[in-house]
N, C-alpha and C positions, 0 to 999 in steps of 0.2 A: 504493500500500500504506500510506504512511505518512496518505494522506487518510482513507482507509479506519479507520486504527487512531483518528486524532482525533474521525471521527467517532462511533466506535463508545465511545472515553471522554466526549463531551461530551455523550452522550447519558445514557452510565451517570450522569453527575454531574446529568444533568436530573432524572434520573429519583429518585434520592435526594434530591435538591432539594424535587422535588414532594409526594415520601415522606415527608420529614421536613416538611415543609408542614402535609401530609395528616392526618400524626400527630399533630402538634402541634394543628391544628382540633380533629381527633378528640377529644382530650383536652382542649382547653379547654371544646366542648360538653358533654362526661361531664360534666367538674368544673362545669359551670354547672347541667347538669342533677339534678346528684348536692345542687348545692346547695340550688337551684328547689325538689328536692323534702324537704329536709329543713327549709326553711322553711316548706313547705306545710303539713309534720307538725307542725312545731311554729304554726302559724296555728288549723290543727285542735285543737288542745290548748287553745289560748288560747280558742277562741272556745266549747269543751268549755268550759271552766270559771266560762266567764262566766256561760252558761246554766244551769247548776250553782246561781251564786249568785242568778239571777234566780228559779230554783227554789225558791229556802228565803227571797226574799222574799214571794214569791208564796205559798206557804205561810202567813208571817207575816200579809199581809193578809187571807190569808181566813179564817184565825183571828178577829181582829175584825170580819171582815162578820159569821159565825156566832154569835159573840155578839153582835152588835151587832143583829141578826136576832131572836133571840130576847129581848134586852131590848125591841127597841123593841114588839114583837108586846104583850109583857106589862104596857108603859107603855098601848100604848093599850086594852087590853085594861082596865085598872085608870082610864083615863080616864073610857069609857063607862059603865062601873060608877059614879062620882063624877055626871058627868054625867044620868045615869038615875036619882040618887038611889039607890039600891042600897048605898053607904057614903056615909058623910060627911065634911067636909075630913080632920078629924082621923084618921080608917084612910087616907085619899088620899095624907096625906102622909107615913105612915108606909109606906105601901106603895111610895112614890118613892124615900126614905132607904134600903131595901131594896133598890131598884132600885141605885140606887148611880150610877156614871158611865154615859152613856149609851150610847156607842159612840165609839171611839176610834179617827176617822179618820183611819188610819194609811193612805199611798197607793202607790204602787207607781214603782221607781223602774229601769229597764231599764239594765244593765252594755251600753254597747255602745264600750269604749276599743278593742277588737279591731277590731271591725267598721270605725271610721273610720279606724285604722290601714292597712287592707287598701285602703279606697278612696284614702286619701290618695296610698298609695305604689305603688297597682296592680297590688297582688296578690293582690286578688278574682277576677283574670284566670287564678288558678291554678285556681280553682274549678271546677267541672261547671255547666254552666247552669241546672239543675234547683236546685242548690243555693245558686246566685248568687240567683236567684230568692225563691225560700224564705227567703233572707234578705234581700235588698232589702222583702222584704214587712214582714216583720217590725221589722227596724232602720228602717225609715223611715215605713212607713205603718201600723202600730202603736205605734211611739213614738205619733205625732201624736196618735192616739187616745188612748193614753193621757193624754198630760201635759191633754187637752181636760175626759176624763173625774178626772184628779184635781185640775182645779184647780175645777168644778163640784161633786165630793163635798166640796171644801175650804170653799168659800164657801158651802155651802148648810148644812153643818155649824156654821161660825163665824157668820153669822148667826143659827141654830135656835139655837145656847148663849146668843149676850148676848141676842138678843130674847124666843124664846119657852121656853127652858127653863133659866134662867140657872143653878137647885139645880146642874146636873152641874159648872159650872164652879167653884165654888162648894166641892162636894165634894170635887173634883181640888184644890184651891189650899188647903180645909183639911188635909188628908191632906200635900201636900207642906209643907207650916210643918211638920209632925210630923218633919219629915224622911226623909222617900220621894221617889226621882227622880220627873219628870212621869209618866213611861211607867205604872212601878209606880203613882203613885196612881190613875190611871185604871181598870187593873186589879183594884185592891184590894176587894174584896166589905166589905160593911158591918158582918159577922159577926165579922172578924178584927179591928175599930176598938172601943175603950174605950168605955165608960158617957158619961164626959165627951164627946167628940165627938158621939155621937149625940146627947147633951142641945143640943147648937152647932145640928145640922141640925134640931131641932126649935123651937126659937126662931126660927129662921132663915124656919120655914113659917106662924107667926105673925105676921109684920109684913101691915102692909094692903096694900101696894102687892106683895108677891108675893102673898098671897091671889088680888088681884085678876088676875093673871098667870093664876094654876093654876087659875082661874076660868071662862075667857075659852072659848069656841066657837071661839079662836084658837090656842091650844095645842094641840086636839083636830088643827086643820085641817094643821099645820104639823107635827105630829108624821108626820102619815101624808104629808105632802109628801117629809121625811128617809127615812120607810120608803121612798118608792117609788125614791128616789134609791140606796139603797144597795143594793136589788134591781138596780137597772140596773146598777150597778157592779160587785156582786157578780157577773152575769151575762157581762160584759165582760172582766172577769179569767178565767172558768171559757173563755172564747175565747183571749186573751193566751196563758194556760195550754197549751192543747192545741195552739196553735200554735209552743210554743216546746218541745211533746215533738217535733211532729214534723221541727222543725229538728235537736234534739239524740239523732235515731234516726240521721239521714239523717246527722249529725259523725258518730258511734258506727263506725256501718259505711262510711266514708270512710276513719278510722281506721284500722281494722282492713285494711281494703282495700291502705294504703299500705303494708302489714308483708309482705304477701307477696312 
């Protein structure tokens, strides 16, 4: 009897043992899972707002392609005209001073502190595969293209100014003496600049050795080189772009998903 009763307490105390074991598991999972997923929410949030601000750069850049599109269109447009006889130096290079800065290779620069964060510390593993995906494309194999694509619109830009269209930098650097940041002078239309200035860029289309510049069957050539350049890039961003809506649908309702 008294076997019987020991066995029947050493059982009951197993059995709380296990219980309180069990529980304790139970609860340290919750609490781990409960965490897991509260950093996931906020991972989601992060990598939401990153994409947010790659938005309003991207925006920014193609701001400048747009104009830089239609300047360059109306530079050579006003070239041919020069070149065909059609006008003379003097309206050519009134009509460039018009023109004003060329295009303001401004390049694109991808937020991704989140995304290396996640890989570093292995919590991309929280992710759906669809969406680990979607952005392993993105953050790694469109970075690449990009930084390829603006260090190509960069050097084909800074050559086309000191070689063959030097007026824009020229313009940009009398505008900032006036006291305008770089960005604004570049921006600045020739409409909103003094009597005096303009008299600056008209001396400036006098000398012989830029004559001979805005002369050349080589500025024609090189002009339309920059065009085709910043079509390819303008093209490349309108990709970037729709790649990184459909990353920041598939955050959206990830989000949303975790609320329920």
């Amino acid at each position: 009897m008294r076997l019987k009763k020991q066995i029947i307490r050493y059982s009951f105390e197993f059995l709380v043992i296990v219980l309180g074991i069990s529980v304790s598991f139970w609860i340290n999972e919750w609490d781990k899972s409960r965490s897991n997923n509260a950093q996931y929410v906020k991972d989601l949030k992060s990598i939401q707002n990153d994409l947010k601000n790659d938005s309003i750069m991207f925006a920014k850049v193609k701001y400048q392609l747009d104009r830089g599109k239609l300047k360059i269109n109306t530079l050579i447009n006003e070239i041919e005209l020069y070149q065909n006889k059609q006008i003379d130096y003097n309206e050519f290079s009134s009509r460039m001073i018009k023109i004003g800065f060329l295009y303001d290779n401004q390049t694109f620069f991808m937020t991704d502190a989140t995304f290396k964060s996640l890989i570093s510390s292995n919590r991309i593993d929280l992710f759906s595969d669809n969406l680990h995906s979607l952005m392993n494309d993105y953050y790694e194999s469109i970075r690449k293209r990009i930084t390829d694509n603006n260090q190509m619109v960069d050097n084909t830009s800074i050559k086309y100014y000191q070689e063959y269209h030097p007026f824009s930098l020229y313009y940009a650097n009398a505008i900032i003496d006036e006291g305008y940041s770089e960005f604004k002078a570049r921006i600045t239309e020739v409409d909103s600049l003094d009597e005096t200035l303009i008299n600056r860029f008209k001396k400036y289309f006098k000398k012989s050795e830029i004559i001979k510049i805005y002369s050349t069957e080589k500025f024609l050539n090189h002009t339309s080189s920059l065009k085709n350049r910043i079509y390819k890039y303008d093209n490349q961003i309108k990709i970037f772009a729709d790649k990184r809506k459909v990353i920041a649908i598939k955050i959206n309702e990830s989000i949303k998903a975790s609320k329920k």
